[in-house]
N, C-alpha and C positions, 0 to 999 in steps of 0.2 A: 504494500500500500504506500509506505515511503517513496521507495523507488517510481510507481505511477506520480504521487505529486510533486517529486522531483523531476520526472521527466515533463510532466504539462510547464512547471514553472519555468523550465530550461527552456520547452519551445516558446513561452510565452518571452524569454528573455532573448530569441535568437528572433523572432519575428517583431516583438518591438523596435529590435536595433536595426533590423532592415528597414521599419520603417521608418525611423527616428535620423536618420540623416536628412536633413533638409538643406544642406550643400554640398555640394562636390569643389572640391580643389584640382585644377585641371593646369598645368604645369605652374604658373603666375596666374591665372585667372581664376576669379570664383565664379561659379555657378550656380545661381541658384536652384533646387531640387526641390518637388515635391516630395510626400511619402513614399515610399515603398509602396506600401500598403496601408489602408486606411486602418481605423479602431475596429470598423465591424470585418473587414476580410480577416482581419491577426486571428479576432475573435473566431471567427468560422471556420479558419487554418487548423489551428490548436484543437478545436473540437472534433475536426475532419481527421486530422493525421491520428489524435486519438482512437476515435472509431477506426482507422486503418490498422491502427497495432494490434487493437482486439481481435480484429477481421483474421490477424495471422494466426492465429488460435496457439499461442505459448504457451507449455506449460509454464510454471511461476521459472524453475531454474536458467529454461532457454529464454523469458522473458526480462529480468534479470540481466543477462549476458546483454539480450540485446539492446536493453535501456541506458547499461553501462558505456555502450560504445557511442550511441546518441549522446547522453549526458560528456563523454569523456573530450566527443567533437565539439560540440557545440561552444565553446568560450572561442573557438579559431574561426568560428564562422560568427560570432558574435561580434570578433574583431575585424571582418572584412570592411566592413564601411566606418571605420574609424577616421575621423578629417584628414589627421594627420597620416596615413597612408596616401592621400592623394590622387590613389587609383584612378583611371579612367575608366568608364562606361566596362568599356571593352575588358578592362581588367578586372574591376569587380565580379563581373560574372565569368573569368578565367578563373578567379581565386574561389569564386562559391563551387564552381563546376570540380575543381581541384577535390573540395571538402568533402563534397558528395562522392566522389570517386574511392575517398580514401573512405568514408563510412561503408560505402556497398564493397570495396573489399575487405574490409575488418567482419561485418553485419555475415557473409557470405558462408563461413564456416560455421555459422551458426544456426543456420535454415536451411529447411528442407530447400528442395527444389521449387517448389511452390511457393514457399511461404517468399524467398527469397525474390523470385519474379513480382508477386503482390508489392514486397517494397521497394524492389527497383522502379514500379511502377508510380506510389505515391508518392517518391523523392523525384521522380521526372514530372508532374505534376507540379510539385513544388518549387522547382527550379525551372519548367518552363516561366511560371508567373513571376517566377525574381528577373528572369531576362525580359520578361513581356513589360515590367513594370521601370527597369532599369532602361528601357530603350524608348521609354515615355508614354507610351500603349495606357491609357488612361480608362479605357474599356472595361467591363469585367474581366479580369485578368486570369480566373480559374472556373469554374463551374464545378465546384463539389459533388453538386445532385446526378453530372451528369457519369455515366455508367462506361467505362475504357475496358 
């Protein structure tokens, strides 16, 4: 039960930070930036990736493992939009792309073959919308309800 509320407060803290940049530093220039993502997507992320974990049906030990590795990534993806990185566009979403690579090979040994596909699934979900959102796409940016 720990580990579940640590891991929602984790995504809650790596989806506030995406959205919580409101400039980009772009070599000498600033930029101003909207959110990421708004209050109510973070909100709707968080509840969504949650029902996707459950979806993987863990037992507590393989759920555990797998929390561990989200919770252990998460402070480096929480750092990607930091000002002083400076990153560009282009680089932010190289470095989230990076994070998600390294979570789906750590996540990998730990899942079935199925369960594994499910979350390669709903971190590609999640990381289309940080690009869709990063490259100014103001749109709805995910569709949760909708069925992949």
């Amino acid at each position: 039960m720990k580990k579940t509320k640590l891991l929602a407060f984790s995504l809650f803290v790596l989806f506030t930070t995406m959205s919580g940049f409101s400039q980009v530093y772009n070599t000498n220039v600033k930029q101003e930036r909207e959110e990421v993502f708004t209050a109510d997507e973070r909100d709707n992320i968080q509840v969504w990736f949650k029902e996707q974990t459950d979806n993987l049906g863990l037992n507590a030990e393989k759920r555990r493992a797998y929390e561990n590795v989200l919770v252990q990534n998460l402070n480096t993806m929480y750092h990607i939009t930091d000002k002083d990185k400076k990153y560009s566009d282009e680089e932010l979403k190289s470095k989230f792309d990076e994070q998600v690579m390294k979570i789906n090979k750590e996540v990998e040994s730990i899942l079935t073959k199925e369960q594994y596909n499910k979350h390669q699934k709903s971190l590609q979900r999640i990381q289309k919308a940080f690009h869709n959102r990063v490259d100014g796409n103001t749109k709805k940016i995910i569709d949760l309800d909708e069925q992949e």
